[in-house]
C-alpha positions in Angstrom: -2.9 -25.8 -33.9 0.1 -23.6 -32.2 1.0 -20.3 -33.7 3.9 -18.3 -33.2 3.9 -14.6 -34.0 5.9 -11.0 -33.5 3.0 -8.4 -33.6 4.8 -5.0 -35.2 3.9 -1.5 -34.7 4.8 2.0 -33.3 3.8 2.6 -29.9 0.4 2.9 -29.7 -0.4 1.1 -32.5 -2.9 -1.8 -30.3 -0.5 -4.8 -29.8 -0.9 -5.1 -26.4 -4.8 -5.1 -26.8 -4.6 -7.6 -29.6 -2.3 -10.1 -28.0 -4.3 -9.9 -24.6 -7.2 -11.3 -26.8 -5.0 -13.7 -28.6 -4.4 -15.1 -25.7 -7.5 -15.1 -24.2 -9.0 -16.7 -27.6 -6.4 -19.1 -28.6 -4.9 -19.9 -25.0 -1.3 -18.7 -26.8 1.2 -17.6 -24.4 2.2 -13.9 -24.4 6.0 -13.5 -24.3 6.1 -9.5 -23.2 10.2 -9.2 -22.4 9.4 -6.6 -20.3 7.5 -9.5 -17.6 9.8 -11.9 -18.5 12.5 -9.6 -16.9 10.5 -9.1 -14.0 9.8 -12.2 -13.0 12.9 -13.7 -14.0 14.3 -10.7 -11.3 12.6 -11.9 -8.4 12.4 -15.7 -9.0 16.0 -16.2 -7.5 16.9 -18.5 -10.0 20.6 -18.3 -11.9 19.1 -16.6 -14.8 16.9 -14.2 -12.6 20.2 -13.3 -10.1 21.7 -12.4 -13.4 19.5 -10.7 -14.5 19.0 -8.6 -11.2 22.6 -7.7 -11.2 22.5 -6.0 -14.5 19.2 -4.2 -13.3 21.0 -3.0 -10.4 23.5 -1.5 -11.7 21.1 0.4 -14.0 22.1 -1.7 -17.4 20.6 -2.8 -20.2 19.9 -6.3 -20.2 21.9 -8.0 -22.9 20.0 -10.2 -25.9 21.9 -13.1 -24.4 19.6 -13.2 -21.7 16.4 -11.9 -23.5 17.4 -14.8 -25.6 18.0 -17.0 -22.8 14.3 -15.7 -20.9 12.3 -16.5 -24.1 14.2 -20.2 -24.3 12.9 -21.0 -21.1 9.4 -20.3 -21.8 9.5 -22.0 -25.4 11.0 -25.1 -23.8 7.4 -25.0 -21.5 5.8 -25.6 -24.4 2.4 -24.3 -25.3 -0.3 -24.0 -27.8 2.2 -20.9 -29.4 3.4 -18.2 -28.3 2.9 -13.8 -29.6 6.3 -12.1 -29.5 5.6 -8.7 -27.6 8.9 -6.4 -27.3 11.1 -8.8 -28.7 12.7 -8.5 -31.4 13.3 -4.3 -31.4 16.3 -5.0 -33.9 17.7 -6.7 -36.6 20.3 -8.7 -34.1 17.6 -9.8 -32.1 15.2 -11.2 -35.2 18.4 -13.2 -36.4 18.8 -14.6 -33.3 15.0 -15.4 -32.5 15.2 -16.9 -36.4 18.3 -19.3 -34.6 16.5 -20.1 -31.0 13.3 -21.0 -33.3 15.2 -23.5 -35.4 17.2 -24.8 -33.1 14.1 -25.4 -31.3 12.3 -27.2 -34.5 9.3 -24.0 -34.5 9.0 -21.7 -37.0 7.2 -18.4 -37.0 4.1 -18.1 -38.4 3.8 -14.8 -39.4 5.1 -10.8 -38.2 1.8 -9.0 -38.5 2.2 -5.2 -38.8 -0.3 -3.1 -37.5 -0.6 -0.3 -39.7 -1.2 3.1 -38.3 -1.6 6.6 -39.1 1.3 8.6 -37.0 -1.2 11.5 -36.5 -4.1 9.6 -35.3 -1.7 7.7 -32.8 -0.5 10.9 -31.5 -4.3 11.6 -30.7 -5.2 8.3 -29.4 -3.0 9.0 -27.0 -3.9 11.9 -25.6 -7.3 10.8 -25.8 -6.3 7.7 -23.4 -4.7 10.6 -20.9 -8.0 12.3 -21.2 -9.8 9.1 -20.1 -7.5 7.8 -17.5 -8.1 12.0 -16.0 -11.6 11.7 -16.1 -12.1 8.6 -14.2 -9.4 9.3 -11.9 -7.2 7.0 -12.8 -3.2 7.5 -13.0 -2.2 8.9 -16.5 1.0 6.7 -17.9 3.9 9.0 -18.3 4.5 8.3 -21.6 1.3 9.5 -22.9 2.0 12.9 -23.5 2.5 13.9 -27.2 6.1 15.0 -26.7 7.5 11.6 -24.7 5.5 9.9 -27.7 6.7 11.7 -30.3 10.6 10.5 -28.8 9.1 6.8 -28.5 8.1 7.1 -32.4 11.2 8.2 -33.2 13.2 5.3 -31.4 10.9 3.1 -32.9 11.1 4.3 -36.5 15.1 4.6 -36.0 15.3 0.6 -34.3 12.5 -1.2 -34.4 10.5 -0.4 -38.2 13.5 -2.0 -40.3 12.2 -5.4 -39.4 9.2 -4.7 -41.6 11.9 -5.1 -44.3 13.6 -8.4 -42.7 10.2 -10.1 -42.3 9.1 -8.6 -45.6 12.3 -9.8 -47.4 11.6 -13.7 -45.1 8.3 -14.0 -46.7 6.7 -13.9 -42.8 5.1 -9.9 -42.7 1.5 -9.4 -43.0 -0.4 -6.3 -42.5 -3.3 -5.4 -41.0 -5.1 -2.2 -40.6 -3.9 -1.3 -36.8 -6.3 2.0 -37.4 -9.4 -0.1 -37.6 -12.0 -0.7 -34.7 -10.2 -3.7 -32.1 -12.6 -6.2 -33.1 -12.2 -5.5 -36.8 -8.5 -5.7 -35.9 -8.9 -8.8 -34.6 -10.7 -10.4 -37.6 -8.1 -9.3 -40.2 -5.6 -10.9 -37.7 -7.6 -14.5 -37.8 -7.7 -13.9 -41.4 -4.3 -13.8 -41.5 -3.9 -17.0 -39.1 -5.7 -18.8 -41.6 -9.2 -19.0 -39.5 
């Protein structure tokens, strides 16, 4: 059965950790834009020179592209595919809503993870605290202040689809602040397993 699926959330929140085991349970392929644009950079294709021209000149890269990256990956085919980074906004759901049924795939379901702002905040810092401890290189975005700014942008762009999925009939939720492999059940539950 294929499954194709936006996880939703602040920063923080445990996408990343649930789509790595989504992927390793399911064999689904994880569609982070943020790799896509990577390799697309430095695969010297036409889509990855374009893409490397807007990176060098220190631009954004446009949706037309994001939109053009994630066709070329659906057109691989798959057992399904978990949307990681894409959409942030409401342009970008319409026109992942038009690749997918242009395409003949549907999504199956945006699943919110629901989190406590607080907690994240200290989840967080906890993770710095970690990373410190075992010597390991802290990310720079886990201090409270920079992830205070990335809940903000995220609140500001990215939480309105909540409403656009809701209003669709595709958002689920699940309780983001539970332990992973709880997570992870409510998740399947939600897949229908």
């Amino acid at each position: 059965m294929t499954i194709n699926i936006i996880l939703l959330g602040p920063p923080g929140a445990g996408k990343g950790t649930q789509a790595k085991k989504l992927v390793e349970d399911r064999g689904v392929v994880q569609l982070s834009t943020g790799d896509m644009l990577r390799a697309a950079r430095s695969s010297g294709t036409e889509m990855g020179n374009r893409v490397a021209a807007v990176m060098d000149r220190g631009e954004l890269v446009t949706d037309e592209i994001v939109i053009g990256l994630i066709r070329e990956k659906l057109e691989e085919g798959g057992k399904g595919f978990i949307f990681d980074g894409f959409p942030r906004t409401l342009a970008q759901a319409d026109a992942l809503g038009d690749l997918l049924t242009e395409m003949g795939m549907k999504l199956d379901a945006a699943i919110e993870l629901k989190v406590d702002d607080e907690a994240l905040v200290a989840r967080i810092v906890k993770r710095a605290e970690e990373s410190r401890a075992a010597g390991e290189p802290v990310r720079k975005d886990d201090t409270p202040e920079v992830f205070s700014d990335r809940l903000r942008e995220y609140y500001k762009k990215t939480a309105p689809l909540l409403g656009y999925y809701y209003a669709k009939g595709d958002l689920r939720q699940v309780d983001g602040m539970a332990p992973m492999d709880q997570v992870a059940a409510q998740i399947a539950d939600v897949l229908g397993d």
